[in-house]
C-alpha positions in Angstrom: -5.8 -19.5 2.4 -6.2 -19.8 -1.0 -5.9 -22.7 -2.5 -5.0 -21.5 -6.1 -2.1 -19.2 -4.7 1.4 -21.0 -5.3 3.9 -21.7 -2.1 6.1 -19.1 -4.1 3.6 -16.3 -4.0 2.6 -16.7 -0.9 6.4 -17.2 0.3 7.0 -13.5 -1.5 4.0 -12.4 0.2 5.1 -13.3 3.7 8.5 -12.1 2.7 7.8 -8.4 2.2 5.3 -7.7 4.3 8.0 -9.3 7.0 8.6 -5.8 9.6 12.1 -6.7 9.7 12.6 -7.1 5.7 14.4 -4.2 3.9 15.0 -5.4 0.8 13.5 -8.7 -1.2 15.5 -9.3 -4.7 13.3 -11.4 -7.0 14.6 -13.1 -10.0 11.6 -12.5 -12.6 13.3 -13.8 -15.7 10.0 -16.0 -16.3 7.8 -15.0 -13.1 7.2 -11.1 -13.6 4.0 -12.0 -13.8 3.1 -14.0 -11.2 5.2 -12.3 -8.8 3.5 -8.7 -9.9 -0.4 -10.7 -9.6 1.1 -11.6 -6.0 2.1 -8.5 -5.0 -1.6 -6.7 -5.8 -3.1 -9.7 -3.6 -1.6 -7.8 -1.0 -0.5 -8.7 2.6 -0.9 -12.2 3.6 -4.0 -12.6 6.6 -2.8 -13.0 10.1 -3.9 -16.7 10.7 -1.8 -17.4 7.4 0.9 -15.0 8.4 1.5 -16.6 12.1 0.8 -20.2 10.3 3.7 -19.8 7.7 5.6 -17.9 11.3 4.8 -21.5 12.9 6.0 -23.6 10.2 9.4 -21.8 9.6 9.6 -22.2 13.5 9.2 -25.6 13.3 12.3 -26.3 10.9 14.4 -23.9 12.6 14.0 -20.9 10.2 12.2 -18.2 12.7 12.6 -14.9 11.0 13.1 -12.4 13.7 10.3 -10.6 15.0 10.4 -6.2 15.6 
């Protein structure tokens, strides 16, 4: 995990490399930036994938799995 990567990016990360996500709607009105420098990182790596999985598990936010 990278340690200079914000929660959000990493959050938008997770988000749309999620199987069962569609469509993510970002606001960008002062993060276009950062949420296009996020999106080049690419896809999260699986131990931080099924960490942030574990997590949302935890506080009873499991997104559904394909």
């Amino acid at each position: 995990m990278d340690p200079q990567e914000t929660p959000t990016a990493r959050l938008l990360r997770f988000t749309v490399t999620h199987p069962a996500v569609d469509t993510v709607i970002v606001g960008t009105l002062n993060h276009l930036k950062q949420n296009l420098r996020a999106m080049a990182t690419g896809p999260l790596t699986e131990d931080v994938y099924t960490e942030a999985k574990r997590r949302l598990d935890a506080v009873g936010q499991s997104p559904m799995d394909l």
